[in-house]
N, C-alpha and C positions, 0 to 999 in steps of 0.2 A: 766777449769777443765780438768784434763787430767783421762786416763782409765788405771785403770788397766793393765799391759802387761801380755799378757793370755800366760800363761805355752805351749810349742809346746804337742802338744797329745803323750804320752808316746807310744810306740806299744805295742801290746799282745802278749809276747811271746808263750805264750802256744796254743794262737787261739782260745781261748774259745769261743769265740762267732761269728768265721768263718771259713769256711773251711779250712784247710792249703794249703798253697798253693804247688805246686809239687816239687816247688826250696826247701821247710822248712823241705819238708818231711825224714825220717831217710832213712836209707839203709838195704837192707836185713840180712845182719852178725849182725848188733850191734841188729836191735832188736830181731835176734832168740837166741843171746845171753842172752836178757833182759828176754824172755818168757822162756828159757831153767831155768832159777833161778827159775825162780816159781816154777817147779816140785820136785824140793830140799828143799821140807819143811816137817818138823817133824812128822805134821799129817799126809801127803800123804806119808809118812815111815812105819808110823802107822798102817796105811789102809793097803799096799802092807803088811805089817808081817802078819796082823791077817787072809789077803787072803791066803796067802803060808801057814799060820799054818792051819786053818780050811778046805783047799779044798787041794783033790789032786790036781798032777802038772795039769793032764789033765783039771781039773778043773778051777786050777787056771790060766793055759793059755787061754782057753776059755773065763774066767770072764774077764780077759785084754783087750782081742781082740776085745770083745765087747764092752767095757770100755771105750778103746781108738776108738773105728769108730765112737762113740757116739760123744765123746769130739771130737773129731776132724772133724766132719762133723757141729758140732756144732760152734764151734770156729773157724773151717776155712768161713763157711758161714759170720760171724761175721766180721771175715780179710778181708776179699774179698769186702764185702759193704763197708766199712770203709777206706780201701786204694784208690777203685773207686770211693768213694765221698770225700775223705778227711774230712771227718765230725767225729766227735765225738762221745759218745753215747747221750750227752746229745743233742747236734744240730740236731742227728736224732729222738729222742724221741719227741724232741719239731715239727720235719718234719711233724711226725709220728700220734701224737696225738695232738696238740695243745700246747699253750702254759703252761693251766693248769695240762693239762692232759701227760706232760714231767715229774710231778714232783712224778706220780705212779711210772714209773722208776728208777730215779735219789733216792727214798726213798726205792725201795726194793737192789739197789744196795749199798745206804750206811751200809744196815743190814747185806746185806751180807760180804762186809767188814769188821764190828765190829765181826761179829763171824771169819770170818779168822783172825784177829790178836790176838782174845781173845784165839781162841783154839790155834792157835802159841805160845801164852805166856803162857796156860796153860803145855801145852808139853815140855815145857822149864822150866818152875819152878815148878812143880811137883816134876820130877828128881834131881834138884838141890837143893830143900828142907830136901830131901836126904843124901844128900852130908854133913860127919861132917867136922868142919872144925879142 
């Protein structure tokens, strides 16, 4: 009786379920290229209009400046663990809290996902429902 020949184990490209290692990791340009796209979305258009209409400039550069130390102390803390560990969010949530206790994370981030691409699409086909043809 012979066995089965067992498949060689496929890799994980994405790492899910391991640190990445330092060789896989990306480079500084492409991903401030990747994060610079994010801020080029409809809604955060949205938001910058109705801040410039509703406040003065003094106002409205205040609200920025704090806006952005916010965000950016926030999401660089975020960079900064995650380049020094090469971990994930979920591999640190799981670090973090256990293995059940990963999955409070991983569940309010998928929500907040569903609302960013829901208000995305909302922003976008509002205006184009608009549109006669």
């Amino acid at each position: 009786m012979t066995t089965p020949a067992t498949k060689p184990a496929v890799p994980d490209a994405d790492y899910s379920l391991e640190p990445v290692p330092k060789t896989a990791r990306k480079k500084f340009w492409p991903m401030f290229f990747i994060m610079l796209g994010f801020t080029f979305f409809s809604a955060s258009m949205s938001v910058g209009a109705s801040l410039g209409n509703g406040l003065d400039f003094s106002g409205f550069v205040w609200a920025v400046l704090i806006g952005s130390l916010i965000l950016s102390g926030y999401t660089g803390g975020l960079g900064y663990i995650g380049s020094a560990t090469g971990m994930s969010l979920d591999l640190l949530a799981q670090r973090s809290f256990g293995r059940v206790g990963s999955y409070l994370p991983s569940f309010l981030i998928s929500l907040t996902q569903i609302g960013w691409f829901g208000v995305g699409i909302a922003m976008f086909a509002f205006p184009a429902s608009e549109v006669s043809m």
